[in-house]
C-alpha positions in Angstrom: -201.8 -5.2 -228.8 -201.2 -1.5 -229.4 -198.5 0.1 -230.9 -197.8 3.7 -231.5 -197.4 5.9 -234.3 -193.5 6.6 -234.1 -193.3 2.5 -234.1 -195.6 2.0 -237.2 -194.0 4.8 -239.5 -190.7 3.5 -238.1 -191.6 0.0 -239.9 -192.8 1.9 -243.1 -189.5 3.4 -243.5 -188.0 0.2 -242.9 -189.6 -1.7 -245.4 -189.5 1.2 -247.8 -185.7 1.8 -247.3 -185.3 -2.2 -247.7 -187.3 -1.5 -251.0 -184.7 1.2 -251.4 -181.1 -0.4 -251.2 -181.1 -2.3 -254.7 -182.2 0.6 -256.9 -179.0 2.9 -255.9 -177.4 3.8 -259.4 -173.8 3.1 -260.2 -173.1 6.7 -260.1 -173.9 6.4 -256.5 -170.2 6.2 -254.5 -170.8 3.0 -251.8 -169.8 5.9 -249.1 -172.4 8.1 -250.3 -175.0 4.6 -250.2 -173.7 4.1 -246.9 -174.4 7.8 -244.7 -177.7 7.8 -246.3 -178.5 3.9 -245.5 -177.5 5.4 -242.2 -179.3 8.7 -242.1 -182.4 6.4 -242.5 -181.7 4.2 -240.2 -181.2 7.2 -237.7 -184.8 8.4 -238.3 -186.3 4.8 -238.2 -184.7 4.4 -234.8 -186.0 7.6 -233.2 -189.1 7.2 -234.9 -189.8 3.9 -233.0 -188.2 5.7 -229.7 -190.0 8.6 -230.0 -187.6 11.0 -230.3 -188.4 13.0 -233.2 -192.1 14.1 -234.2 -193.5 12.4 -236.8 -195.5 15.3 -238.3 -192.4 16.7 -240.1 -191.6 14.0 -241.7 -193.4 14.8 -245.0 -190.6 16.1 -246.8 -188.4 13.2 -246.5 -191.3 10.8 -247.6 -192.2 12.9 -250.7 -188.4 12.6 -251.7 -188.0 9.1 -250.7 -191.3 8.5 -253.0 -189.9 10.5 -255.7 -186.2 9.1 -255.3 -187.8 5.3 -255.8 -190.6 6.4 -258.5 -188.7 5.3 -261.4 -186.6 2.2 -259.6 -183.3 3.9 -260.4 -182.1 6.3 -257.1 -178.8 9.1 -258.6 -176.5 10.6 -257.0 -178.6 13.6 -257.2 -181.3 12.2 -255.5 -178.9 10.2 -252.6 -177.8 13.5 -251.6 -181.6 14.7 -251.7 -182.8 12.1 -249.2 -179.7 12.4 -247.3 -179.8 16.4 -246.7 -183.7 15.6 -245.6 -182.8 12.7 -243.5 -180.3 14.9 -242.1 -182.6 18.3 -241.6 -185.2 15.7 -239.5 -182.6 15.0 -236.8 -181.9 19.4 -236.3 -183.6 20.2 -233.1 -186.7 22.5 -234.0 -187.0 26.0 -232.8 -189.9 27.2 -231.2 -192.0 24.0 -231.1 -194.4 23.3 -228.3 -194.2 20.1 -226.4 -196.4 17.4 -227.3 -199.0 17.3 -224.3 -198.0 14.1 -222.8 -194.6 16.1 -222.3 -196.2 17.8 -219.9 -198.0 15.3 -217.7 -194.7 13.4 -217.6 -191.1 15.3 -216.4 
């Protein structure tokens, strides 16, 4: 069986935002829970399709990790995770194409 990279970070961030969904504070509006439930769920799906690059996706792991740390997510932090869910899905400038672009039009 082989599975790629894009699939297996795509079922991290599944299980992590799983992890995630109970620990939203009351101070967190349920329309606020909801564009970042589906921010996440953006980035999970082009993960596992291979749409985005899974290098850059540091930033919105440190603040997912840092959102969760202390089991209580605030509406600070929601629109943390959703501003870098939402700078993942901004088309990059000046990036090469992976190699296997190339071979492949």
């Amino acid at each position: 069986m082989s599975i790629g990279v894009g699939k297996l970070l795509s079922m991290l961030i599944d299980t992590t935002h799983s992890d995630m969904k109970p620990m939203y504070a009351a101070d967190v509006p349920p329309t606020k829970r909801a564009q970042v439930d589906a921010a996440i769920d953006r980035i999970s799906h082009d993960l596992a399709t291979d749409k985005i690059a899974y290098v850059k996706l540091e930033p919105l792991l440190t603040t997912m990790r840092d959102a969760m740390s202390d089991k209580h997510i605030t509406n600070r932090e929601a629109d943390q995770l959703l501003a870098k869910s939402e700078e993942k899905r901004k088309p990059a400038k000046n990036v090469r194409p992976s190699p296997g672009a190339r071979r492949h039009p």
